[in-house]
C-alpha positions as CSV (number, residue, x, y, z in Angstrom):
1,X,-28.5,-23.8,-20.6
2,X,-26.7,-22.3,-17.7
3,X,-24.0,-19.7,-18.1
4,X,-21.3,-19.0,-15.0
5,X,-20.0,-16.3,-14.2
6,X,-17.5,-17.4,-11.0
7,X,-14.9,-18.4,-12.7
8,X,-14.2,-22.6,-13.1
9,X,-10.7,-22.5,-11.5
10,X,-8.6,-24.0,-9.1
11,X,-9.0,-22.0,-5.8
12,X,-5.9,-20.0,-4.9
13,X,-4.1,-21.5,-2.3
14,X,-3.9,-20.1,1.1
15,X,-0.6,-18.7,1.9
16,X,1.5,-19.9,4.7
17,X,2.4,-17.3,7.2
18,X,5.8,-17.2,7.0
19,X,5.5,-16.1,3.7
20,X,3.5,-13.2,1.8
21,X,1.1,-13.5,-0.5
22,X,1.2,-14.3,-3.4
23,X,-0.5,-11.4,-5.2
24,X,-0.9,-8.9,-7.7
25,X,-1.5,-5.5,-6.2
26,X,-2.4,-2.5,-8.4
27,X,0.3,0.9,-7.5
28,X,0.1,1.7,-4.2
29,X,1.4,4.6,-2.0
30,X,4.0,3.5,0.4
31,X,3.5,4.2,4.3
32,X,1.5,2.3,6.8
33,X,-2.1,3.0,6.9
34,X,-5.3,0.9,9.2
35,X,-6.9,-0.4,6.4
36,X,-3.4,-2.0,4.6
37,X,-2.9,-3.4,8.4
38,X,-5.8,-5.4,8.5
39,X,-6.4,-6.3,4.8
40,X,-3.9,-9.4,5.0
41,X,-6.1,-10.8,7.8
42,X,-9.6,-10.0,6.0
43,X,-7.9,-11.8,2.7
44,X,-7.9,-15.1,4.2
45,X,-11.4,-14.5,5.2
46,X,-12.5,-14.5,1.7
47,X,-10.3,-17.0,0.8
48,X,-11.8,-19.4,2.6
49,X,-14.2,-19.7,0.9
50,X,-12.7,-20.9,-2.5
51,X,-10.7,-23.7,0.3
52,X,-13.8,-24.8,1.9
53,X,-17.3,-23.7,3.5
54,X,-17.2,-21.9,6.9
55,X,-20.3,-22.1,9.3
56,X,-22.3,-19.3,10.1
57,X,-24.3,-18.7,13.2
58,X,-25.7,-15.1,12.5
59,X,-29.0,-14.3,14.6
60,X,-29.1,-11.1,13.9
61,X,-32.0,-9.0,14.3
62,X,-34.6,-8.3,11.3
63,X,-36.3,-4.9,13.0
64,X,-32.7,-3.6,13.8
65,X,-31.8,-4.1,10.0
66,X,-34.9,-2.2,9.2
67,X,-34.1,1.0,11.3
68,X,-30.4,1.1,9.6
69,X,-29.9,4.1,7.7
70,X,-26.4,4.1,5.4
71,X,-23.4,5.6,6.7
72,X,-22.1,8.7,4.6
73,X,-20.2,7.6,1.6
74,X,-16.5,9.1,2.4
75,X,-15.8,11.4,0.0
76,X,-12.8,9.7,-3.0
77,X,-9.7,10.7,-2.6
78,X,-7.6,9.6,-5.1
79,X,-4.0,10.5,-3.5
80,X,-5.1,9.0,-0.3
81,X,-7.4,6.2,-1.7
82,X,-5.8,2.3,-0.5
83,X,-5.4,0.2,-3.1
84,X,-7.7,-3.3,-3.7
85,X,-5.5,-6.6,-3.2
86,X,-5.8,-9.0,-6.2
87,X,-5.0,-12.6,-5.4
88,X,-4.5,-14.8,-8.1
89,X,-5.6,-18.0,-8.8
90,X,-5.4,-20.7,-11.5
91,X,-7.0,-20.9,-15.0
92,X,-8.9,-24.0,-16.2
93,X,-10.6,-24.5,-19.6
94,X,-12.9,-27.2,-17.9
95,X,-16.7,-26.6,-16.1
96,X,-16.5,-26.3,-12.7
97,X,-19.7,-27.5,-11.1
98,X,-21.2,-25.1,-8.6
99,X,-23.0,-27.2,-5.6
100,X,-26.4,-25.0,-4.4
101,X,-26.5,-22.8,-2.0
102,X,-28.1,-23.8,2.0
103,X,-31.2,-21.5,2.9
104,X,-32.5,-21.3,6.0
105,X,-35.5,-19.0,7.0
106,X,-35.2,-17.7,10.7
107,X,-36.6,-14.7,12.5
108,X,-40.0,-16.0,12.5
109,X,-40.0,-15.6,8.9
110,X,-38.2,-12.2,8.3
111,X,-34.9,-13.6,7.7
112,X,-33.1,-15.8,5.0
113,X,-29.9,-16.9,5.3
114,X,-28.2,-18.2,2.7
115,X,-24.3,-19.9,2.5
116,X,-22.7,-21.5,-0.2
117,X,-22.9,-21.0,-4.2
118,X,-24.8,-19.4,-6.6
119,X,-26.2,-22.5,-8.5
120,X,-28.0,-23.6,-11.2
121,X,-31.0,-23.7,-9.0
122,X,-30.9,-20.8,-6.9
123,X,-32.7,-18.8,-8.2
124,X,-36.0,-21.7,-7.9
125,X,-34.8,-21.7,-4.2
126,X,-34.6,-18.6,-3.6
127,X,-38.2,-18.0,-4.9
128,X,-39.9,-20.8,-3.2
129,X,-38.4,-19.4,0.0
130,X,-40.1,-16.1,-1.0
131,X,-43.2,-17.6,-1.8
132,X,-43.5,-19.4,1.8
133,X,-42.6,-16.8,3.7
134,X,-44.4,-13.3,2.3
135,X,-43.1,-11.4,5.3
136,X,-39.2,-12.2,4.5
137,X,-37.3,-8.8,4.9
138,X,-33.9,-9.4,4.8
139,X,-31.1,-11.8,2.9
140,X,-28.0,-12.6,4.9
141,X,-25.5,-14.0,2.6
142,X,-22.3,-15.5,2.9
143,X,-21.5,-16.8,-1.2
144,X,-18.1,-16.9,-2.9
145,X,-20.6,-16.2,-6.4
146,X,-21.5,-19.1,-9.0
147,X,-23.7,-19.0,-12.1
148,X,-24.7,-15.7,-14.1
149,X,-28.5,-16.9,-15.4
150,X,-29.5,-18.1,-12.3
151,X,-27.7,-15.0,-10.3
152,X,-29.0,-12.3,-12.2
153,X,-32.5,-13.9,-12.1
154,X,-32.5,-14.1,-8.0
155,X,-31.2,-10.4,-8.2
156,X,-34.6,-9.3,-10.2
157,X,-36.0,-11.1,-7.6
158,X,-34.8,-9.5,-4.6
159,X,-35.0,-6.4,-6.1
160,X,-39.3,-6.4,-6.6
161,X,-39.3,-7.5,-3.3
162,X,-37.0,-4.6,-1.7
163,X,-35.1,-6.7,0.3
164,X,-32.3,-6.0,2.6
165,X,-29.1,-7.7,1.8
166,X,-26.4,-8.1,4.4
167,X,-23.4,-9.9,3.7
168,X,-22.1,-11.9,6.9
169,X,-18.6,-13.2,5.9
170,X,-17.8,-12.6,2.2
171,X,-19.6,-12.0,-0.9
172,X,-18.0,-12.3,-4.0
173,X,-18.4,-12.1,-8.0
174,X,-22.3,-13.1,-8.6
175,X,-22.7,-12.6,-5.3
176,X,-22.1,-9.1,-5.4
177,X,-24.8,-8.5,-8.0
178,X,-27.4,-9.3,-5.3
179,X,-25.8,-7.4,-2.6
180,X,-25.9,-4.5,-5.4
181,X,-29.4,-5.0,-6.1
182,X,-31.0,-5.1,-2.8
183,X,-33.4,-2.3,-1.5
184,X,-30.6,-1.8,1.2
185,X,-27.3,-2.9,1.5
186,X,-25.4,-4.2,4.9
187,X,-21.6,-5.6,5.6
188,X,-20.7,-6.9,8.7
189,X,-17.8,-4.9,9.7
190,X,-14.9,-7.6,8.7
191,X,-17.3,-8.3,5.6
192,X,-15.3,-8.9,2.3
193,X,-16.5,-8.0,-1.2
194,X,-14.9,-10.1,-3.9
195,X,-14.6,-8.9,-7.6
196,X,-13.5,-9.9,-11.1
197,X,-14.4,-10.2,-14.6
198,X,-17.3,-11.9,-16.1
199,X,-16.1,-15.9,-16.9
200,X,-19.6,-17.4,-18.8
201,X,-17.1,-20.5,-20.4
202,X,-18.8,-20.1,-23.5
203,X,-16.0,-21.7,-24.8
204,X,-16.1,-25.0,-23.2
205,X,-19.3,-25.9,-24.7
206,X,-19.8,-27.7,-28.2
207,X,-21.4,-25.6,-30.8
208,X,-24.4,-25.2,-31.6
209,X,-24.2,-24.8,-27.3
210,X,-21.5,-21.9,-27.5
211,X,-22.5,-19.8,-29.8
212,X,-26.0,-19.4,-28.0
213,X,-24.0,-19.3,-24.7
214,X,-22.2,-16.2,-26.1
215,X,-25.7,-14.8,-27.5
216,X,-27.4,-14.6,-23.8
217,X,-24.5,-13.2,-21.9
218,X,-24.2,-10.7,-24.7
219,X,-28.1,-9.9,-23.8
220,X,-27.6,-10.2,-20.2
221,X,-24.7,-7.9,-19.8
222,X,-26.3,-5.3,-21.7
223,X,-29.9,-5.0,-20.4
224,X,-30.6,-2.2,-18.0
225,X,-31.1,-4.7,-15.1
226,X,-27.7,-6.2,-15.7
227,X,-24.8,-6.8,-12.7
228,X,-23.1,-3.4,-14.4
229,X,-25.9,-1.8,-14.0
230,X,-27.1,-2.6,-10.2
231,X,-23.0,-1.8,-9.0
232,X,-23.7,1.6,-10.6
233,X,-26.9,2.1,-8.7
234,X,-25.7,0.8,-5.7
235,X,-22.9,3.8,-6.0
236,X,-19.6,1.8,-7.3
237,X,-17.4,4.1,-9.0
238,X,-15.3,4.0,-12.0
239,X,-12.2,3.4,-10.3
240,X,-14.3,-0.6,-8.6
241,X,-16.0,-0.7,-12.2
242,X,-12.2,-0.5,-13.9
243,X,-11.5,-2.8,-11.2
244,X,-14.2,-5.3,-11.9
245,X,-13.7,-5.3,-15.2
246,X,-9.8,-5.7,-15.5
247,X,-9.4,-8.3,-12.4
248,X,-9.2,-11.3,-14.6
249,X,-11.3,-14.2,-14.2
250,X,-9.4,-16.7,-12.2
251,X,-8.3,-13.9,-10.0
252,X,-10.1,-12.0,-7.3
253,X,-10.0,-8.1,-6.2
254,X,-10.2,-7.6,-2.2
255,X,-12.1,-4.8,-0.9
256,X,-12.7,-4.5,2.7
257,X,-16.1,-2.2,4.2
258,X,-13.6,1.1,4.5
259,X,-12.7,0.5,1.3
260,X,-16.2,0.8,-0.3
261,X,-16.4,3.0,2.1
262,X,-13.9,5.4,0.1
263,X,-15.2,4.4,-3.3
264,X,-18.4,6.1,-2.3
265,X,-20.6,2.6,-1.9
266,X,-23.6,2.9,-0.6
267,X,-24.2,0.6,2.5
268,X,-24.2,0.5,6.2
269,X,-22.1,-1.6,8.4
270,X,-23.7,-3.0,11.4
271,X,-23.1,-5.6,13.9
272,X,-24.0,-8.9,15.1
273,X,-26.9,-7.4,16.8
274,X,-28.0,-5.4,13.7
275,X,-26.6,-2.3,15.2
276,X,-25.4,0.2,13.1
277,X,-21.4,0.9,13.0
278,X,-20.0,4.4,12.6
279,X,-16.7,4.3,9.9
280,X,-15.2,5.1,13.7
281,X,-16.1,2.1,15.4
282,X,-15.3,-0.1,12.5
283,X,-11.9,1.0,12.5
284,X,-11.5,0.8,15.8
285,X,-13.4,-2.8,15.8
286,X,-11.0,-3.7,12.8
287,X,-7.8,-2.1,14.5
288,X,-8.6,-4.4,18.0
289,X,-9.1,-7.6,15.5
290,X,-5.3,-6.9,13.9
291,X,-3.7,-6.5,17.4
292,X,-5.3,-9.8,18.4
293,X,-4.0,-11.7,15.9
């Protein structure tokens, strides 16, 4: 019995550009700040994935990932702090199906990189890559999330093995639990995290099926290697946990690299070389991206 947590919902639609999106945006102070300038742009990023898959072409580096060391987490400020942008969606009642992910091993062997869903048998591909390749160091995932039992099962996983995780384009719901879980975390610097509530649709199976759906994710949720549990270690703070929690199921909370940044995340950004970023150079990498547009 598989449970989901991504949410079985119509994707939200993109918006058009002569008009704004349409969102639901938690208070936010007014003036003009870096981060609100590019956030528009890095939404569509994310989006794209719910619209269709985008190709990848990382080739980054394993050894450079290695010699990363975190940037500082800023310290919060909440009069200062920018505001996550929740884009809504639609609610269904029905399944969705979740397609698995593509894995390809690269780097002679150091490197997995992984695009598309978290599906029901991710967590059997994710091993056997493992188990074929015992000198794997790193995960670079691109992954808009998927299903919780197989999810939080490759998350264990990647965290016995200490792997890096690096998040290419956008990593969202489940997704994020195995960015959270990783020995070390990495974003590309126009990286997108993604999050929401929990969505198991208990409630679209027959019974006896529900009632034992409920019964897991009850289980799941409150074991001590659960998604709550890795976003706390990885350094999320009450105000992303609140976030998480209250950003209903169909919808989706934006949160850009200086964002996390802010909230006191633990990660590094580097670039397509594996290079680490200083919070400097990714606003000024961010900043040159928003002119160009």
């Amino acid at each position: 019995m598989h449970t989901e947590q991504e949410p079985g919902h119509e994707p939200p639609p993109v918006p058009r550009p002569a008009h704004p999106l349409r969102a639901k945006p938690t208070p936010r102070r007014s003036g003009l700040t870096l981060t609100r300038l590019v956030l528009a742009v890095g939404i569509l990023l994310v989006l794209a994935w719910f619209i269709g898959e985008r190709n990848s072409g990382n080739s980054d580096s394993a050894q450079a990932s290695v010699s990363a060391e975190p940037e500082a987490p800023v310290p919060r400020n909440a009069g200062t702090r920018s505001e996550a942008r929740v884009v809504q969606g639609q609610k269904s009642t029905t399944l969705r199906q979740v397609e698995d992910a593509r894995m390809q091993v690269g780097e002679q062997g150091t490197v997995l990189r992984i695009e598309g869903s978290v599906g029901r048998n991710f967590a059997t591909q994710l091993q056997a890559a493992l188990d074929a390749n015992p000198s794997l160091q790193r995960i670079d995932i691109t992954s808009g999330g998927g299903y919780a039992q197989s999810g939080l099962e490759a998350a264990r996983m990647i965290r016995r093995r200490n792997l890096i995780v690096r998040v290419h384009s956008h990593c969202a719901s489940m997704c994020v639990g195995l960015w959270a879980a990783a020995a070390q975390r990495q974003m590309e610097p126009d990286a997108l995290i993604g999050l929401h509530q929990w969505n198991a649709q208990c409630e679209a199976f027959p019974s006896p099926a529900r009632e034992e759906c409920r019964h897991q994710i009850q289980f799941m949720t409150d074991h001590d290697s659960s998604y709550d549990a890795w976003l706390r270690d990885a350094g999320f703070n009450q105000y992303l946990l609140d976030l998480q929690s209250s950003t209903a199921a169909e919808d989706i909370a934006v949160l850009d690299v200086l964002q996390l940044w802010e909230n006191g995340v633990d990660f590094s950004v580097v670039n397509r070389d594996g290079r680490r970023m200083s919070r400097a150079e990714v606003q000024q990498h961010l900043a040159a991206k928003s002119r160009s547009r």
